[in-house]
PLY file of the C-alpha trace (Angstrom):
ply
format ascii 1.0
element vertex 210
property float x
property float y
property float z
element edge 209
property int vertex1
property int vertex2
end_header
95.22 -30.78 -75.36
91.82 -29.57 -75.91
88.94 -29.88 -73.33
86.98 -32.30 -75.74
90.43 -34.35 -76.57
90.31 -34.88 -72.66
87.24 -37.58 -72.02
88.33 -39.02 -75.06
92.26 -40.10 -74.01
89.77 -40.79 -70.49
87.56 -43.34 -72.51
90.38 -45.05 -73.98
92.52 -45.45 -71.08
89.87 -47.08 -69.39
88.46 -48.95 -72.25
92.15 -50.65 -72.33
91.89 -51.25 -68.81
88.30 -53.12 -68.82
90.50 -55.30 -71.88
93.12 -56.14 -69.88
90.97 -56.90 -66.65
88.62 -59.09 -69.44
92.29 -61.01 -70.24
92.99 -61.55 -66.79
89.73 -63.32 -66.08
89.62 -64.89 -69.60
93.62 -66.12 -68.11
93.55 -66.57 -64.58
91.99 -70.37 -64.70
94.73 -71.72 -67.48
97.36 -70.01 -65.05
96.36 -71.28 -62.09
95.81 -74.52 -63.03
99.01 -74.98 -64.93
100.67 -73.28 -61.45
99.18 -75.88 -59.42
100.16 -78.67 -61.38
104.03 -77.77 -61.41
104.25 -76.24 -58.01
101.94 -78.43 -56.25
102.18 -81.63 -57.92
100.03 -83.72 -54.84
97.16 -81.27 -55.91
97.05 -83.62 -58.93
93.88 -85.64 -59.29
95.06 -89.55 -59.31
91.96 -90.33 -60.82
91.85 -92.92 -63.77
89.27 -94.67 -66.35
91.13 -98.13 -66.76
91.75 -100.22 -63.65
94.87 -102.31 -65.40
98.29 -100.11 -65.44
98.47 -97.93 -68.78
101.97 -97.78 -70.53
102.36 -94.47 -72.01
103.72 -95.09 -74.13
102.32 -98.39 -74.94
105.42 -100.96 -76.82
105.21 -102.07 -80.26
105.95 -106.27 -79.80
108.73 -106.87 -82.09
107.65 -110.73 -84.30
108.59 -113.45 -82.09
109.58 -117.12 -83.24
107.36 -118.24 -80.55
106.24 -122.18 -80.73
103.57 -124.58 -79.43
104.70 -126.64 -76.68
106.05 -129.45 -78.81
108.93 -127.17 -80.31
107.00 -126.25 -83.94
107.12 -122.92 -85.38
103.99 -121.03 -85.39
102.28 -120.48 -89.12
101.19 -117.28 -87.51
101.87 -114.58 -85.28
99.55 -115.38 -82.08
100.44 -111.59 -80.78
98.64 -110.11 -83.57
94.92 -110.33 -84.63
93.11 -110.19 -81.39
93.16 -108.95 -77.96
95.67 -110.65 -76.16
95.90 -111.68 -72.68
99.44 -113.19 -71.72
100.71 -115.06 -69.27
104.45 -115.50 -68.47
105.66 -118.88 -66.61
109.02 -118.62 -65.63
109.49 -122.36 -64.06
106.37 -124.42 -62.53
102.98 -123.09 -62.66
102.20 -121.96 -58.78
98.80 -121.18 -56.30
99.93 -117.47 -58.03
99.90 -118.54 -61.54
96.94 -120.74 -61.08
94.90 -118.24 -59.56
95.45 -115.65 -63.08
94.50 -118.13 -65.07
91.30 -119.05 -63.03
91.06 -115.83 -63.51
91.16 -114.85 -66.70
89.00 -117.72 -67.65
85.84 -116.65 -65.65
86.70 -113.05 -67.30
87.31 -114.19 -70.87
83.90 -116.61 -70.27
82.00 -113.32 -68.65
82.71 -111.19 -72.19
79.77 -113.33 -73.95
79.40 -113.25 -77.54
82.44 -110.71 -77.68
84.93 -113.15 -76.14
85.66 -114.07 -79.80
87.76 -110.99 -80.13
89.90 -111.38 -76.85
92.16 -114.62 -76.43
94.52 -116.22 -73.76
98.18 -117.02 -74.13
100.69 -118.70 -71.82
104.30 -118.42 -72.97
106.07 -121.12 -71.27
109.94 -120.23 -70.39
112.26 -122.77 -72.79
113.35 -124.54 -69.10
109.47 -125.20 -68.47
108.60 -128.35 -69.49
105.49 -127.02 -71.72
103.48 -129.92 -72.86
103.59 -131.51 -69.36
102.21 -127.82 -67.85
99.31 -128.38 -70.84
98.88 -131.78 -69.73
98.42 -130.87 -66.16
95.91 -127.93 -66.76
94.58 -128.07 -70.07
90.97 -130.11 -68.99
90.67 -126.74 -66.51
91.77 -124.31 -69.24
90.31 -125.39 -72.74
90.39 -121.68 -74.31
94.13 -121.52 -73.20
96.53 -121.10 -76.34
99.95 -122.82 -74.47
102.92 -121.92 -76.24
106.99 -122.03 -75.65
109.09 -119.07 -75.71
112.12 -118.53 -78.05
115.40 -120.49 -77.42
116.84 -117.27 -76.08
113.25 -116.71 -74.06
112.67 -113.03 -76.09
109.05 -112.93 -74.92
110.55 -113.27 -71.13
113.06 -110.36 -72.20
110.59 -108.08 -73.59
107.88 -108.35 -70.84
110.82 -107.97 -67.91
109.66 -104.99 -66.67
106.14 -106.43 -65.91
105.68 -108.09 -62.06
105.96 -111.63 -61.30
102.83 -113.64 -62.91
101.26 -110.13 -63.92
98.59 -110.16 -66.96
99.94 -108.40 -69.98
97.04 -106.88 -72.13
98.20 -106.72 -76.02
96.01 -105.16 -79.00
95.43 -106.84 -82.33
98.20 -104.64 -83.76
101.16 -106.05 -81.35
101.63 -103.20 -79.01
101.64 -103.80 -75.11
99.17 -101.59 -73.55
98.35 -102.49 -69.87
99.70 -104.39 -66.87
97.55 -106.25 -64.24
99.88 -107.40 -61.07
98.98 -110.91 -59.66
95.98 -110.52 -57.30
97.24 -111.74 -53.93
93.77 -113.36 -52.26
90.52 -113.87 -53.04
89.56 -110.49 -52.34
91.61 -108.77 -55.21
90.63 -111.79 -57.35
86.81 -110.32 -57.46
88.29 -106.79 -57.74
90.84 -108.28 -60.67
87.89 -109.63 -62.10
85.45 -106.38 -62.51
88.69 -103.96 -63.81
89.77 -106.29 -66.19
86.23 -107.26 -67.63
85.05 -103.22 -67.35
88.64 -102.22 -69.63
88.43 -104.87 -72.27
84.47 -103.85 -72.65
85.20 -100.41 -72.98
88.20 -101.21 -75.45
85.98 -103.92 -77.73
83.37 -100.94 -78.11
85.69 -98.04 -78.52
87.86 -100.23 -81.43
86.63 -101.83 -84.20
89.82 -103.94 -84.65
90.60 -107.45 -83.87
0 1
1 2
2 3
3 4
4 5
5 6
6 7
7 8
8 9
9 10
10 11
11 12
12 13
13 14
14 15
15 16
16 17
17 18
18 19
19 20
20 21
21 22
22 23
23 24
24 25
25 26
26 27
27 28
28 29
29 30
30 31
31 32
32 33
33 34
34 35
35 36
36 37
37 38
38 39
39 40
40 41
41 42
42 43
43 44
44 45
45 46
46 47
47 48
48 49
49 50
50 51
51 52
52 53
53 54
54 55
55 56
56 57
57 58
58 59
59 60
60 61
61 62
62 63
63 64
64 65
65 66
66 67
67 68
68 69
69 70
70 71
71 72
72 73
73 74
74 75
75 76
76 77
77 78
78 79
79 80
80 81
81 82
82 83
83 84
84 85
85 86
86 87
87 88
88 89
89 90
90 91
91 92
92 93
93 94
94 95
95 96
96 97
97 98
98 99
99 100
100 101
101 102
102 103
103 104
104 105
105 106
106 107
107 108
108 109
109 110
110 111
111 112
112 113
113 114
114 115
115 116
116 117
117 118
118 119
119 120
120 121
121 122
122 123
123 124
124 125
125 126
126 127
127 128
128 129
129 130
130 131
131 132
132 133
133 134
134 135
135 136
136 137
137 138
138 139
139 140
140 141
141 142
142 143
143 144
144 145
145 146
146 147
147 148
148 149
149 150
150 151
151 152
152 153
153 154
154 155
155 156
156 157
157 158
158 159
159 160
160 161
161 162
162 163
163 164
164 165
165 166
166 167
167 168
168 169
169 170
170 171
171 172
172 173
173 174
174 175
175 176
176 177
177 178
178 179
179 180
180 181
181 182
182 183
183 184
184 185
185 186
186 187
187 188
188 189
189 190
190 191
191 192
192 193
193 194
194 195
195 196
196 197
197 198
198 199
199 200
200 201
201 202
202 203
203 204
204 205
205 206
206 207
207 208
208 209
């Protein structure tokens, strides 16, 4: 090797080097931070933008022969169309069902002008007497759609995995997106209240359907 080959093999042995060191830097962050969030799961930021509980993935509603609380068929689908908040009663309309409909009343009132987009369901069981449970509540609850589930309650079956007297949140295309769990006092009523009203504003102006 000849004395000029010399700083030249020099140069590009450290020329690769400086590349390599540039990679590592370039690197290092993706690395780490895919490390830390397989090794070190609790490192995890639990942070979230929606207050209801997000099903990823969200469930496509299969059609339902769902009927109004006198036994008729439906001319329509009332899953589809709008933004869909659903209520489940199982058997007689407690303090615990009472206090989500109260609920989503002063929420669905609080949208404004954009409350035309967002409706209310109630799917009573088939052992609920439904028209009686409209009777009762219906002068408290005049945006309320009240409706009876299937024969074989399939609305029931589909929205088992859901919490006792939760909220179900539905899009105008049928699919299930969030869960909101009964609030248990007053306290997590007001809370209820400002997460549910701050996630169907942010979903009305981030969708132009329904």
């Amino acid at each position: 090797m000849t004395e000029n080959a010399v700083p030249r093999v020099i140069n590009r042995t450290r020329s690769r080097i400086q590349f390599v060191l540039l990679g590592l830097l370039f690197f290092a962050p993706f690395v780490l931070a895919y490390s830390a969030f397989w090794l070190f799961p609790d490192w995890t930021p639990q942070g979230r933008v929606n207050y209801g509980q997000l099903l990823t993935p969200t469930r496509a509603i299969p059609m339902l022969a769902l009927r109004d609380v006198e036994g008729r068929a439906l001319l329509s689908d009332p899953l589809r169309g709008k933004w869909t908040l659903v209520q489940l009663v199982a058997a007689d309309c407690d303090e615990a069902c009472r206090r989500e409909l109260v609920l989503t009343r002063q929420m669905h009132a609080a949208l404004g002008v954009k409350r035309e987009r967002v409706q209310r369901l109630l799917i009573a069981s088939d052992a609920v007497d439904a028209l009686a449970l409209k009777a009762r509540y219906a002068a408290e609850q005049p945006d309320l759609l009240w409706l009876r589930d299937t024969p074989d309650n399939a609305a029931a079956a589909f929205f088992a995995t859901a919490p006792a007297d939760a909220v179900m949140l539905v899009d105008p295309l049928g699919s299930w997106l969030m869960i909101y769990p009964h609030a248990a006092d007053e306290e997590a009523v007001k809370r209820d209240f400002k997460g549910m009203q701050k996630d169907i504003n942010k979903l009305l102006k981030l969708s132009s359907i329904g």
